[in-house]
C-alpha positions in Angstrom: -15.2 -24.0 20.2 -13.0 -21.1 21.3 -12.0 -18.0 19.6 -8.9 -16.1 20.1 -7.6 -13.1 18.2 -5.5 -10.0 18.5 -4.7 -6.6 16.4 -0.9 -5.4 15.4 -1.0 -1.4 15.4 2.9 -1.6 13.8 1.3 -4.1 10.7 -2.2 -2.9 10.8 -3.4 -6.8 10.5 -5.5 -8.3 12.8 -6.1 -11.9 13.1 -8.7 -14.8 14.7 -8.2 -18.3 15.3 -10.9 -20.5 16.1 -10.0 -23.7 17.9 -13.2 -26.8 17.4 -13.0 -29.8 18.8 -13.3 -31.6 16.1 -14.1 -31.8 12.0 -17.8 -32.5 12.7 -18.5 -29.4 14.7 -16.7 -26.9 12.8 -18.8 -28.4 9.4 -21.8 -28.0 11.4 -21.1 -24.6 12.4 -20.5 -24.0 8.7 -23.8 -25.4 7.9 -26.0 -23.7 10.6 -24.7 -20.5 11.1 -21.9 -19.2 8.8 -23.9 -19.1 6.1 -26.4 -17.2 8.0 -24.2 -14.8 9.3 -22.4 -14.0 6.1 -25.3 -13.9 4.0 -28.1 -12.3 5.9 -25.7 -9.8 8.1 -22.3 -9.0 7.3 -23.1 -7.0 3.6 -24.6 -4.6 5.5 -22.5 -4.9 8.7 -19.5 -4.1 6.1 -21.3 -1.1 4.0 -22.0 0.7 7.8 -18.0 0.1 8.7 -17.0 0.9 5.5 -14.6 -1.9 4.6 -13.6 -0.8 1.3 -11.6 2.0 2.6 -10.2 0.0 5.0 -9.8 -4.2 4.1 -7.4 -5.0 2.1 -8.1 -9.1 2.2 -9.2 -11.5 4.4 -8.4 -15.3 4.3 -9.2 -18.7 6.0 -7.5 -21.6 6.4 -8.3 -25.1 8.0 -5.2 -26.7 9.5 -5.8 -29.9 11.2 -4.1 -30.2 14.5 -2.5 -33.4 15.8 -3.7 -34.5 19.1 -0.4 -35.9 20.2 0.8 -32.7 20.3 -1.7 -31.2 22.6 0.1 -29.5 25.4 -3.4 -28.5 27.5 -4.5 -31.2 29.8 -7.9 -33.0 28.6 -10.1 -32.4 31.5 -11.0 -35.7 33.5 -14.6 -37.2 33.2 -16.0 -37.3 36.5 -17.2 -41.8 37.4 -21.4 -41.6 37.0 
């Protein structure tokens, strides 16, 4: 997995994209951390930044990517 992301100072938006490998890692990651994560840390990660003042919306998508499109070379598995 690899995480990418940037902030616009002329829109105020920011933005992440995570890139898995594939379905079954991202449901895993799902399973084993997100849930974690947004439950046990971010409601009080959020009240300290003060979000309400500042977030208007966040959203999430999952796009599928086709692999025939992939423009990165898959890296070559060295003969064992």
């Amino acid at each position: 997995m690899r995480q990418v992301g940037g902030w616009d100072p002329a829109t105020g938006r920011a933005h992440v994209l995570g890139l898995w490998s594939d379905a079954g890692s991202y449901r895993r990651f799902m399973e084993e951390r997100h849930d974690r994560v947004f439950v046990g840390h971010l409601p009080a990660l959020r009240a300290r930044a003060g979000l309400r003042e500042d977030l208007h919306s966040m959203t999430g998508h999952l796009i599928p990517l086709e692999p025939d499109w992939r423009v990165l070379p898959v890296p070559a598995v060295a003969a064992g």
